[in-house]
C-alpha positions in Angstrom: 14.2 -11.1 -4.8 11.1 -8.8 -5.2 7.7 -8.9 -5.4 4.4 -7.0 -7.0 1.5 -6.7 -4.6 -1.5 -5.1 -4.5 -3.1 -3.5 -1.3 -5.2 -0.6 -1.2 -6.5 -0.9 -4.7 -2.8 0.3 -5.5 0.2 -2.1 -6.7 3.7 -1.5 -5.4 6.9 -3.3 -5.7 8.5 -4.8 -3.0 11.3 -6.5 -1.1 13.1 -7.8 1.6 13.7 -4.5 4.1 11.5 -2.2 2.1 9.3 0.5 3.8 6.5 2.1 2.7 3.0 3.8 3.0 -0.1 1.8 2.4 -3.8 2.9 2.5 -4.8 2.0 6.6 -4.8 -1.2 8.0 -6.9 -2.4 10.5 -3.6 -3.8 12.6 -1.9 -2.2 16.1 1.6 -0.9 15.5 4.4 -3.5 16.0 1.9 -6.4 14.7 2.9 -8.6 11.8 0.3 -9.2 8.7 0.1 -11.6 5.5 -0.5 -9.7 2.2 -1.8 -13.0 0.3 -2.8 -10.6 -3.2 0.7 -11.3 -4.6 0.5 -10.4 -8.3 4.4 -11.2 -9.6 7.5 -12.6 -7.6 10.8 -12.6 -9.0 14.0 -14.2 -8.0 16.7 -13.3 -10.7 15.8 -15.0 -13.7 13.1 -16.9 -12.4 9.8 -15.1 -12.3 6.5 -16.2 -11.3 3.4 -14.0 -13.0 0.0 -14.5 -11.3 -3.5 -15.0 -13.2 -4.4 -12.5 -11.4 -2.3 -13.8 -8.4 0.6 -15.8 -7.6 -1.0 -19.7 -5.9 0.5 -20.2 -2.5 2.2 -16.5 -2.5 2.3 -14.1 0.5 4.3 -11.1 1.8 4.7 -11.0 5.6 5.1 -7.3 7.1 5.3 -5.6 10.0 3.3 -2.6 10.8 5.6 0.2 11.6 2.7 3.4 12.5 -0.3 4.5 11.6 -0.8 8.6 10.6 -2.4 10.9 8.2 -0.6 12.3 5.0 -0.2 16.3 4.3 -3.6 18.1 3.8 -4.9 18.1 0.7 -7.3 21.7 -0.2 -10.3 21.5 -2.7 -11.4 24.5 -3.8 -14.8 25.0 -5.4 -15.2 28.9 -7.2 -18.2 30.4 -9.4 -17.7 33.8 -10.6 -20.3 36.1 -10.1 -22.1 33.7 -7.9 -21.0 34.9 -4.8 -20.0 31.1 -4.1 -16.6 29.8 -2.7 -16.5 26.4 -0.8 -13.2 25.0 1.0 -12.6 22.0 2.0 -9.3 19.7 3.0 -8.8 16.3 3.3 -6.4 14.0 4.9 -5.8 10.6 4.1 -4.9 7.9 6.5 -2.2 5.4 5.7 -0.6 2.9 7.3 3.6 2.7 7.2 4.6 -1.1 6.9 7.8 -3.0 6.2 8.4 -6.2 4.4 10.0 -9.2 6.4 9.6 -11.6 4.3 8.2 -12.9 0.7 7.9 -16.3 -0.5 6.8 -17.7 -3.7 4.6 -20.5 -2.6 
């Protein structure tokens, strides 16, 4: 069984036992949240497909840490202009895993 949520403004598949790396959520480490914008859920052949999402359908995780991906380095070069601007960026995401998904 898997499921196609959306959190973020990003869609990622998921299912039972699966971690990954979300854009942050306002939730303490080792607290469980509802992800109710459940887009497709598919048990074997029987697959539900939201309009835009699945009625009744959630995702329950658990929040596993919060932390800050690799830096990213912008650049901004004229030639001649005797301009150069650096900058770097980090983003902050929020590592969850999925305990449960139900159909609704």
């Amino acid at each position: 069984m898997y499921a196609v949520i959306q959190t973020g403004g990003k869609q990622y598949r998921v299912s039972e036992g699966t971690t990954l790396r979300v854009e942050k959520i306002a939730a303490d480490e080792g607290a469980s949240i509802e992800i109710d914008k459940v887009l497709m859920v598919a048990d074997g052949d029987d697959i539900k497909v939201g309009a835009p999402y699945v009625e009744g359908g959630k995702v329950t995780a658990t929040v596993k840490a919060h932390g800050k991906g690799k830096k990213v380095r912008i650049i901004k070069f004229k030639r001649r202009k005797h301009h150069l601007k650096r900058q770097g960026h980090r983003q902050a995401y929020t590592e969850i895993e999925v305990t449960g998904i139900s159909a609704g």
